[in-house]
C-alpha positions, -999 to +999 in steps of 0.1 A: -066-151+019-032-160+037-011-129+045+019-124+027+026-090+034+053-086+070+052-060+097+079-036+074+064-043+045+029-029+061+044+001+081+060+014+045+034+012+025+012+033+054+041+059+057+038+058+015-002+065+012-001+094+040+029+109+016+004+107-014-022+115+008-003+150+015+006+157-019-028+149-033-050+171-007-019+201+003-028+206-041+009+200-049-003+173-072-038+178-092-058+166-115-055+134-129-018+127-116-031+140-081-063+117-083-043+087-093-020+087-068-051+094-042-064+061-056-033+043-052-026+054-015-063+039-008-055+008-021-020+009-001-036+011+033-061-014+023-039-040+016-018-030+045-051-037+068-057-070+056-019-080+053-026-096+021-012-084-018-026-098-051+000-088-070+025-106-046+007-134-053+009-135-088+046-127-088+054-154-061+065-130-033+058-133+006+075-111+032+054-121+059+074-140+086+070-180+086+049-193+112+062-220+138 
């Protein structure tokens, strides 16, 4: 897997899954909705980790910096 994810890109989408993070274990969102959004703040951080997106792939988008 080559990164295509840059340093902004990464920080946001951390600052995004503690956010859903909050909302899901504070209760303000529960249930399904709450559970969802749990799920999808896991899968934020992963990707952040390993700097690497499959859907940016498939839609062609890199904003990692280019090497020189």
């Amino acid at each position: 897997m080559k990164p295509n994810m840059g340093t902004a890109d990464r920080i946001i989408r951390v600052l995004i899954a503690a956010v859903f993070a909050y909302l899901y274990f504070s209760g303000t969102v529960a249930g399904t909705p709450g559970l969802i959004l749990a799920i999808l703040g896991g899968v934020f951080v992963l990707t952040s980790l390993v700097s690497f997106c499959p859907l940016y792939t498939l839609i062609g988008l890199n904003t990692c910096p280019a090497k020189k």
